[in-house]
C-alpha positions as CSV (number, residue, x, y, z in Angstrom):
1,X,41.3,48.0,9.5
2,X,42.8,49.7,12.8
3,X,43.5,47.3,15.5
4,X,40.9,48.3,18.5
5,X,39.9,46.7,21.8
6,X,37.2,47.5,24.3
7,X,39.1,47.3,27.7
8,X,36.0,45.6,28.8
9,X,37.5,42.8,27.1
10,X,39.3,40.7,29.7
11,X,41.9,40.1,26.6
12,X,41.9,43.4,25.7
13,X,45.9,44.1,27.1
14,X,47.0,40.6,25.5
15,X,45.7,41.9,22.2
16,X,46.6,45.3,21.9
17,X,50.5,44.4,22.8
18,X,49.6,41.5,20.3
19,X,49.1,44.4,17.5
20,X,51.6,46.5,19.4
21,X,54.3,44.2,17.9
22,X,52.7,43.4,14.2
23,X,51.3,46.7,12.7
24,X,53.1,49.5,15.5
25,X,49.8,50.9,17.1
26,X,46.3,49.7,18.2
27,X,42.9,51.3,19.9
28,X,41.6,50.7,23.3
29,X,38.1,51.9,23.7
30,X,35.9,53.3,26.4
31,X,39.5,54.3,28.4
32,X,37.4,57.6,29.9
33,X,34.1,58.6,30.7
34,X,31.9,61.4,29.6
35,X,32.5,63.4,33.0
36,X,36.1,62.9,33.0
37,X,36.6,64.3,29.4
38,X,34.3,67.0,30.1
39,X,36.6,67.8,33.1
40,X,39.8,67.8,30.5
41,X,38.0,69.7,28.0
42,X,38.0,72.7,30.3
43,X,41.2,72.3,32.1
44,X,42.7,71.5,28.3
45,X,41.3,75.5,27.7
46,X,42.4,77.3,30.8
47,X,46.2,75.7,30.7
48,X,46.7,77.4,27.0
49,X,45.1,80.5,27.8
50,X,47.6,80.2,31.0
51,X,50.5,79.6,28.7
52,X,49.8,82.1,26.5
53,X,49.9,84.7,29.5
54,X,53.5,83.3,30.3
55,X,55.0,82.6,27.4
56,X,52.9,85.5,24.9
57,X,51.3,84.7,21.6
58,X,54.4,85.5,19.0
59,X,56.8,83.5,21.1
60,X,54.2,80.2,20.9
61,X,53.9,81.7,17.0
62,X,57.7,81.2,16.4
63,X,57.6,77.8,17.5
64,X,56.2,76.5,14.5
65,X,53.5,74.6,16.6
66,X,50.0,74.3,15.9
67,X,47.7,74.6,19.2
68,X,50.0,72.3,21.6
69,X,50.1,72.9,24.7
70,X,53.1,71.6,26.8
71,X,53.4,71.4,30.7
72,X,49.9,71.3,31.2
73,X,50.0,69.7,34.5
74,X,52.1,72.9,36.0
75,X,48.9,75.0,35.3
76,X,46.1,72.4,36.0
77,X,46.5,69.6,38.8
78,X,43.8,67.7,36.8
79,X,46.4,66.5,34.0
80,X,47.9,64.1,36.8
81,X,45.0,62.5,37.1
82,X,45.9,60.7,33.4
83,X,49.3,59.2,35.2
84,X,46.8,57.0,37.2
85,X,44.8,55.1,34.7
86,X,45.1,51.7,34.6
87,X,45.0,50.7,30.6
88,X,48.0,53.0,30.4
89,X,49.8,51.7,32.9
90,X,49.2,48.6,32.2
91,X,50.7,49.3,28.9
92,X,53.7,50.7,29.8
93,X,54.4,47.8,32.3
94,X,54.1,45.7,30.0
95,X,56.9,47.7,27.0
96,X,59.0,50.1,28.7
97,X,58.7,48.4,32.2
98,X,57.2,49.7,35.4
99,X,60.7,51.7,36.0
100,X,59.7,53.7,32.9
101,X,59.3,57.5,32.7
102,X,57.3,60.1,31.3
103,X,59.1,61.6,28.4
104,X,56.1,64.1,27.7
105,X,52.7,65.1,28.2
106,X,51.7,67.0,25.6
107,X,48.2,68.8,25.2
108,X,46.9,69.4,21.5
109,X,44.1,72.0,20.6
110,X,43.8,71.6,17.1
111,X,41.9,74.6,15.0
112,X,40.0,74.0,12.3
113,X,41.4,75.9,9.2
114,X,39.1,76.3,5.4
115,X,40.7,77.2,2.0
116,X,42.5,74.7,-0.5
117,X,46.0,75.0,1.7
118,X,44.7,74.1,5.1
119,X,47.1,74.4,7.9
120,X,51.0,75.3,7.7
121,X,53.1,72.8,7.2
122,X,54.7,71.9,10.4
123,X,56.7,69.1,11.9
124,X,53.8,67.9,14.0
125,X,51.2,67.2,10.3
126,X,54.2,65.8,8.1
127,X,55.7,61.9,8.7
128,X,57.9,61.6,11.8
129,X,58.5,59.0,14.4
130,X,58.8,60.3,18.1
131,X,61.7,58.0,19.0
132,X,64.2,58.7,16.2
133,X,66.5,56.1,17.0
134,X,66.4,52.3,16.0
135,X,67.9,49.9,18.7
136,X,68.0,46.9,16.8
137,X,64.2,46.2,18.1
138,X,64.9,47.1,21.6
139,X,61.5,49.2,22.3
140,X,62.6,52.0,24.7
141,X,59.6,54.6,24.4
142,X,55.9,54.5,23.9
143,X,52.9,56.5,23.2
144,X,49.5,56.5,24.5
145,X,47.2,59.3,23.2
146,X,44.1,59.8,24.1
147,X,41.1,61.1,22.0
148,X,39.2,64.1,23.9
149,X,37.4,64.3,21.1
150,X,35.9,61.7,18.4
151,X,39.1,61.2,16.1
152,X,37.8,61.8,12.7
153,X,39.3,62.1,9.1
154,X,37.5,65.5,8.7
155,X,38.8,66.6,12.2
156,X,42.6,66.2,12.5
157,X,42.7,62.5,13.5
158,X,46.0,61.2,13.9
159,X,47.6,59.3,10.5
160,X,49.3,56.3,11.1
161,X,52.0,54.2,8.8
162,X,51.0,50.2,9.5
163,X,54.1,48.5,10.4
164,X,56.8,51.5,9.7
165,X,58.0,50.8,13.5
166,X,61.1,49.0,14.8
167,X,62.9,49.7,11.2
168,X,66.4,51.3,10.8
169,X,65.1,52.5,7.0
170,X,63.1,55.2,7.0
171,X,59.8,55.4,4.7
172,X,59.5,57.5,1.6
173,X,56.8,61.0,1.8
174,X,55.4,59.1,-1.0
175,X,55.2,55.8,0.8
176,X,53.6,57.4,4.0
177,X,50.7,59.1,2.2
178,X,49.8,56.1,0.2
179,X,49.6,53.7,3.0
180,X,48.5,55.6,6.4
181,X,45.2,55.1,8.2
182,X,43.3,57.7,9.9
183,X,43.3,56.3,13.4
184,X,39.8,56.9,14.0
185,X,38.1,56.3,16.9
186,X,35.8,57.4,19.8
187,X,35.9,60.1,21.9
188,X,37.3,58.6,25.5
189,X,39.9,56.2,23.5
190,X,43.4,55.2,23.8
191,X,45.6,55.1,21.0
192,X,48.9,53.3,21.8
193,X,51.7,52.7,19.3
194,X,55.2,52.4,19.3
195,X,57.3,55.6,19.5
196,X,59.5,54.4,16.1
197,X,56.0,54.2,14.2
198,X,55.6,56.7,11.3
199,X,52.6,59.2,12.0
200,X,51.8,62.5,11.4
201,X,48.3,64.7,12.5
202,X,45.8,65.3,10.2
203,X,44.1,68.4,8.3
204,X,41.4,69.5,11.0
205,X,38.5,71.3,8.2
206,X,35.3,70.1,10.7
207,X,35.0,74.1,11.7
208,X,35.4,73.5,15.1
209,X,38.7,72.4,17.7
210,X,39.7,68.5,17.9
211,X,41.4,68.0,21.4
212,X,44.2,65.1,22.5
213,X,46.8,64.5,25.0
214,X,49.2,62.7,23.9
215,X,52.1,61.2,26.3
216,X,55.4,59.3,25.5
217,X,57.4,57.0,28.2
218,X,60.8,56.1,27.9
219,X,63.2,53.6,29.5
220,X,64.6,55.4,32.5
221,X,68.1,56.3,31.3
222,X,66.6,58.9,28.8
223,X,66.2,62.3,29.3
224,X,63.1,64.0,29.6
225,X,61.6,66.7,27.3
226,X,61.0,68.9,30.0
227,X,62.2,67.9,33.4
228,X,59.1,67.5,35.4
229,X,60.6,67.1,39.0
230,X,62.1,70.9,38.2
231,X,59.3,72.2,36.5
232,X,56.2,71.4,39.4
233,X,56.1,72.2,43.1
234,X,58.0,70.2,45.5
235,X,55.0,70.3,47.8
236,X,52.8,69.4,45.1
237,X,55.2,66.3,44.2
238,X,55.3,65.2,47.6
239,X,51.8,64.8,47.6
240,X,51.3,62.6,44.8
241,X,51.0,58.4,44.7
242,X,55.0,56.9,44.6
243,X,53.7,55.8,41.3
244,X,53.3,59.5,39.7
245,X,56.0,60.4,41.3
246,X,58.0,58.0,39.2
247,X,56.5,58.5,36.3
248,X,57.2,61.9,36.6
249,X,61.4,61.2,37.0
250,X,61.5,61.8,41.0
251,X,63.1,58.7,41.1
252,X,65.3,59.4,38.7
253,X,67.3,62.5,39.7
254,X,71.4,63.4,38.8
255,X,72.4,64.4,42.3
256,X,74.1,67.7,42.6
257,X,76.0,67.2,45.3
258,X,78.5,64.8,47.7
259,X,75.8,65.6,50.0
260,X,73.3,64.5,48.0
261,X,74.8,61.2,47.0
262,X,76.3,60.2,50.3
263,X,72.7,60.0,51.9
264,X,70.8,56.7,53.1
265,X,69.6,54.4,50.6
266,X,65.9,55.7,51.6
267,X,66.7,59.3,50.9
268,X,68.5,59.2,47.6
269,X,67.4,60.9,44.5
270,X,67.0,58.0,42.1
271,X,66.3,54.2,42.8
272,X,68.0,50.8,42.4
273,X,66.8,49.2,39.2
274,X,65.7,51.8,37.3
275,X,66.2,50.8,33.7
């Protein structure tokens, strides 16, 4: 049975780190409302056709991706919106502290595909953990993805391997497909597990798209899959709450310069106590 939790629950944080730490991921439901998934829905459209204008279809095809959609938040302003929700940062306050950074944000569009083979094999539908390192149970990244859509069997929901996290041994193929779980859930939830938990995406054969966002935050110290603070507008940045900024690794800059490192305290690239 997959661990979930309405946030309306006032324990709903205490339990989900509860199952956090016994089976590697849980469910918290009613995280977003109907207007605000319609909202992502469309943005979640325009950002890949966007991408696929910059980067051009057989470039995205050599990638050996299926439908994800990376820097969204360059294209559509809307996508920073998710850095302010409470449930997930209340989550990664409470794991990979409030100095924590946002590893990714990753967009996923997932077709639908008929016929006895289904989709290509890729890295994203086979058994992988998204933090491949184990620190002897020192939890330095985790991921909270949210369902745009209703997370189904028949759809593409996410498969997850109960209590494969915070191991240095890595599972078997065989041992993953006999004891994952579809993590199935409402449309508007939040699935959080611990980056070192075995998972892998699902075959989507509902004849229609399944869309999710999924994000990953890391201890401060680790590099970013894209650099963030590079990648937007510097207007933009400036703009946002101290806490997105953050998130987002302004705090958390190499300086460049003797220039740059000599400045005041207040005016410095990265902060005391990030870690």
């Amino acid at each position: 049975m997959i661990p979930s939790y309405s946030k309306t629950d006032p324990l709903w944080k205490s339990r989900a780190l509860y199952a956090l730490l016994a089976e590697g991921y849980c469910v918290v439901q009613d995280v977003l409302d109907d207007a605000f998934l319609e909202s992502t829905r469309a943005a979640m459209y325009r950002a890949q056709e966007a991408i696929r204008r910059d980067i051009g279809d057989e470039r995205l095809r050599r990638a050996g991706e299926i439908g994800v959609l990376r820097l969204m938040l360059k294209y559509e302003p809307h996508f920073l919106r998710f850095l302010e929700i409470p449930e997930l940062l209340a989550m990664i306050d409470a794991t990979v502290s409030e100095t924590a950074i946002m590893h990714l944000q990753n967009g996923f569009i997932l077709p639908s595909f008929e016929g006895s083979t289904g989709a290509p094999k890729v890295f994203q539908n086979t058994y992988h953990r998204d933090f491949p390192r184990y620190l002897n149970g020192y939890m330095a990244s985790l991921n909270v993805f949210f369902a745009i859509d209703e997370f189904r069997a028949d759809n593409g929901s996410t498969w997850v391997v109960p209590r494969t996290h915070q191991n240095a041994a890595a599972p078997t193929p065989a041992f993953c497909e006999a004891h994952a779980v579809p993590a199935t859930c409402a449309a508007g939830s939040m699935i959080v597990f611990d980056s070192t938990l075995w998972h892998a995406a699902g075959q989507n054969v509902s004849g229609r798209d399944r869309l999710a966002i999924n994000h990953q935050f890391t201890r401060s110290f680790i590099k970013q899959q894209i650099d963030y603070v590079r990648a937007m507008d510097e207007a933009q940045l400036r703009a946002l709450p101290a806490r997105s900024q953050q998130l987002l690794g302004y705090y958390t800059r190499v300086v460049t310069s003797l220039d740059e490192y000599y400045r005041p305290e207040s005016q410095r690239l990265y902060r005391k106590g990030q870690g």
